[in-house]
C-alpha positions as CSV (number, residue, x, y, z in Angstrom):
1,X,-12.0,8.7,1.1
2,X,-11.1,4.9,1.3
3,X,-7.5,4.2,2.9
4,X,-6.2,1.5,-0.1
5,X,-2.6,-0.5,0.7
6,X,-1.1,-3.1,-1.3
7,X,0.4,-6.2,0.4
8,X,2.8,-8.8,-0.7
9,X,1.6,-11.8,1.9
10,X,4.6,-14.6,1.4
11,X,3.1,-18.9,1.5
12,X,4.2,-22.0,0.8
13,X,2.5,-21.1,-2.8
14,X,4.6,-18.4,-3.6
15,X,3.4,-15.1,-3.1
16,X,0.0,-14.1,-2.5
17,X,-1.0,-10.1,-2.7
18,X,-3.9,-8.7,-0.4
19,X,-5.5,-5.2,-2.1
20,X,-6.8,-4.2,1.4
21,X,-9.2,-1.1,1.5
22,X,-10.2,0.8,4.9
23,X,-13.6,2.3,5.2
24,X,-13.3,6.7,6.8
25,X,-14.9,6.0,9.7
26,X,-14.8,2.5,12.4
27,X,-14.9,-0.9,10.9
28,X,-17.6,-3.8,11.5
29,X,-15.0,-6.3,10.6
30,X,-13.3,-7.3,7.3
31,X,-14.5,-8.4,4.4
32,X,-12.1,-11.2,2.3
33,X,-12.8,-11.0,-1.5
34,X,-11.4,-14.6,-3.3
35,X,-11.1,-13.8,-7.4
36,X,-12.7,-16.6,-10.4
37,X,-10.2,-18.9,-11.6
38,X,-9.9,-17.3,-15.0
39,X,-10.2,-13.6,-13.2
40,X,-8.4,-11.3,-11.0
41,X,-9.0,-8.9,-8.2
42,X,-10.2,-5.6,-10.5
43,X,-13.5,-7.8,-11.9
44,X,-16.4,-5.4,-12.0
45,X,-18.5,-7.7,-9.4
46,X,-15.4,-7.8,-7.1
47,X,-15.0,-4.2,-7.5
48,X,-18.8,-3.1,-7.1
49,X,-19.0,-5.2,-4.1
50,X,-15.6,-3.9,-2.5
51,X,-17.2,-0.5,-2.5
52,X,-20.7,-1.5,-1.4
53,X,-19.0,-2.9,1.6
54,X,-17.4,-0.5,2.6
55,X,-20.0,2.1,2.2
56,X,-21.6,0.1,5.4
57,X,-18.3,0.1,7.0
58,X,-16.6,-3.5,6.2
59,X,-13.1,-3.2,5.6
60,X,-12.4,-5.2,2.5
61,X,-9.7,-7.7,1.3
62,X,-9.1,-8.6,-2.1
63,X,-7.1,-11.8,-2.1
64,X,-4.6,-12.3,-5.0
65,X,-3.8,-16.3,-5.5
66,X,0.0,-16.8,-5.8
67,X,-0.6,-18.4,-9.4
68,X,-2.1,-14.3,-10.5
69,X,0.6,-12.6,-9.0
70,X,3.4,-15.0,-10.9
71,X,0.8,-14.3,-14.1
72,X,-0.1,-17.9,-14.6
73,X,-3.4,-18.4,-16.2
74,X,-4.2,-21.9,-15.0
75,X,-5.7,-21.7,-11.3
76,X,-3.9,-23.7,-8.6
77,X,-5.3,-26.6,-7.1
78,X,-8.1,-26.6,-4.7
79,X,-5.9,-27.7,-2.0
80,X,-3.5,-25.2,-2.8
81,X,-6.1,-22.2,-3.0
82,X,-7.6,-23.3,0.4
83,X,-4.0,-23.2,2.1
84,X,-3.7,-19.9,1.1
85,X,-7.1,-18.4,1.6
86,X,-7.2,-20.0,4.9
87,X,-3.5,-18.5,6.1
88,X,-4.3,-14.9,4.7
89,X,-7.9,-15.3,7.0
90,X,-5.9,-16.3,9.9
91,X,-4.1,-12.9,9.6
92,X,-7.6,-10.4,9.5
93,X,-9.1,-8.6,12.0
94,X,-12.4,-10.6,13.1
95,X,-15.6,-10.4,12.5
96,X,-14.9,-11.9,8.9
97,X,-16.9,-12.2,6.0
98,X,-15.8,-14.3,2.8
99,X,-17.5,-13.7,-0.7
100,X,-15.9,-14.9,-3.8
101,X,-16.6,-15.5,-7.5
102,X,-17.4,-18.5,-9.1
103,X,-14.6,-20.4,-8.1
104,X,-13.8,-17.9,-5.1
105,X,-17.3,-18.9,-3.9
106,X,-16.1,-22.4,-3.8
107,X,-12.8,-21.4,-2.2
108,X,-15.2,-19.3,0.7
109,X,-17.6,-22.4,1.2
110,X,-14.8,-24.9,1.6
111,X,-12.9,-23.0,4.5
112,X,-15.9,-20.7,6.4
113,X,-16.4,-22.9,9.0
114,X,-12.6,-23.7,9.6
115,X,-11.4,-19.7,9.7
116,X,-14.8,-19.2,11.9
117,X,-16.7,-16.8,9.4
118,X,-19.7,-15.2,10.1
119,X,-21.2,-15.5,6.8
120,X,-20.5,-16.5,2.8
121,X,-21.6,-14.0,-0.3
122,X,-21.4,-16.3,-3.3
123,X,-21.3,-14.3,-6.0
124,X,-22.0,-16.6,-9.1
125,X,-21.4,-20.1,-7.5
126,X,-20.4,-22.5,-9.8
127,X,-23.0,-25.4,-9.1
128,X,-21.5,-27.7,-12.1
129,X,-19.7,-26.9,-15.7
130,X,-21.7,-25.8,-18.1
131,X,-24.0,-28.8,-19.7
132,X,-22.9,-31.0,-17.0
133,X,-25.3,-30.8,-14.3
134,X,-24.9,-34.5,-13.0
135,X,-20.8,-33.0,-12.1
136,X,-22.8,-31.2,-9.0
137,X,-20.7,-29.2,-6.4
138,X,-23.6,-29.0,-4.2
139,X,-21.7,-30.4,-1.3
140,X,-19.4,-27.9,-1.6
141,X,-22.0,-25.5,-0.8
142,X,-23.9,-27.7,1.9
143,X,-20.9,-28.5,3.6
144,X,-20.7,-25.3,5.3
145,X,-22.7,-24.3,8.8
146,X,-22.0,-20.5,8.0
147,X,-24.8,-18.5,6.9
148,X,-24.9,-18.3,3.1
149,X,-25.8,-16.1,0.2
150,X,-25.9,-17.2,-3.1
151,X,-26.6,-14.7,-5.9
152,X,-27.0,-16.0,-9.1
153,X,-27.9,-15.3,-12.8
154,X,-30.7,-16.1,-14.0
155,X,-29.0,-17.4,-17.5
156,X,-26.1,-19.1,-15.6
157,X,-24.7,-21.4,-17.5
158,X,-22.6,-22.8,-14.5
159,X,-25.9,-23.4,-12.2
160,X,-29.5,-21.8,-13.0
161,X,-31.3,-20.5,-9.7
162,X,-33.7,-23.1,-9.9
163,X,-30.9,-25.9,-10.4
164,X,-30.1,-24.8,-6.1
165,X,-33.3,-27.0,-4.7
166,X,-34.3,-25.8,-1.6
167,X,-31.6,-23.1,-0.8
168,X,-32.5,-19.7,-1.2
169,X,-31.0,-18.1,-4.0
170,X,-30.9,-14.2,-4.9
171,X,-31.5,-14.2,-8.9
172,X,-30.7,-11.4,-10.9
173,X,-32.3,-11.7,-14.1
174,X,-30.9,-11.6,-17.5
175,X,-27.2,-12.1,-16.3
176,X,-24.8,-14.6,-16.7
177,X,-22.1,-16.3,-15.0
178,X,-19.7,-13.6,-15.8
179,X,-21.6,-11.1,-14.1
180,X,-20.0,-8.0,-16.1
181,X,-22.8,-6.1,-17.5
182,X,-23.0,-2.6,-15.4
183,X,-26.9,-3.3,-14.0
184,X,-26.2,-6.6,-12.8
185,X,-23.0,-5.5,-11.2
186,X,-24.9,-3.3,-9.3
187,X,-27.9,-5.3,-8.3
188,X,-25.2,-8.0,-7.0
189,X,-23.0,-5.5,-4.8
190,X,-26.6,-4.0,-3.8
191,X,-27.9,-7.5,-2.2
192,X,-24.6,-8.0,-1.3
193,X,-24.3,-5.5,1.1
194,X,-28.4,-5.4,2.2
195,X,-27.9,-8.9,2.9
196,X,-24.5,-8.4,5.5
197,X,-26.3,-5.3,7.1
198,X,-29.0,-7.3,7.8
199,X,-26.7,-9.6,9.9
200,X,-24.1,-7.1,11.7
């Protein structure tokens, strides 16, 4: 049985709330879980990948934006998401692993190397909007020095495997960027958690 608290984590944002589950047994480290700009915490992917974590004995860390818990729609700014992902970080028990979706993987890129993370799981990264390839976020991604997975749908609208270049990407065919259909949930949260026990 997972140990499950929920924790109201004041910033200068407003309030944040952390959904922190404990694996039974000793933890390798903690795993911090960002949410999609138009999503929250209890997406599938997030969810499927929360468990498959700490099946291999990550303590995990879903991180609510203050903008959620006040039940805005709109996503903060960048700069405000980064504060905030950055101070909840600082609080976590190290190792610590970041994985996010879509927007959350940007989040996870952009402060890795600052919080001192042993690795980034992007899960559906957001490479440019959709039918706008020449608005690339590739720096975002290439900025970090943290080891990096990127697993992406084949049909992503958002940023096509082959759209990556050289980076190795993890393609799950037939999904999409919202990543909600019950087999590609699984195949993500699978190479999700073969790729961090590979690397702990």
């Amino acid at each position: 049985m997972r140990n499950h608290e929920t924790l109201t984590v004041p910033t200068p944002r407003g309030d944040a709330r952390l959904h922190l589950d404990r694996p039974p047994g000793p933890t390798n480290g903690t795993a911090l879980l960002f949410h999609g700009a138009g999503g929250g915490v209890e997406a599938p992917v997030l969810v499927a990948v929360r468990d498959a974590l700490l099946a291999i004995g990550w303590t995990v860390a879903r991180l609510e934006q203050p903008y959620r818990v006040a039940g805005r729609r709109a996503p903060a700014p960048a700069a405000h998401l980064d504060e905030v992902a950055t101070q909840v970080a600082a609080t976590l028990a190290e190792p610590l692993l970041l994985a996010g979706k879509s927007s959350g993987a940007r989040v996870a890129c952009r402060i890795a190397d600052a919080v001192g993370a042993v690795g980034v799981v992007c899960l559906g990264f957001p490479l440019h909007p959709p039918g706008k390839p020449e608005k690339s976020r590739q720096a975002e991604l290439d900025g970090t020095r943290t080891p990096t997975l990127v697993i992406q749908g084949a049909n992503d609208a958002f940023g096509r495997p082959e759209e990556f270049g050289s980076r190795p990407v993890h393609r799950i065919e037939g999904a999409d960027h919202a990543l909600t259909k019950a087999a590609h949930v699984a195949a993500v949260a699978a190479a999700a958690a073969e790729w961090v026990q590979a690397r702990t």
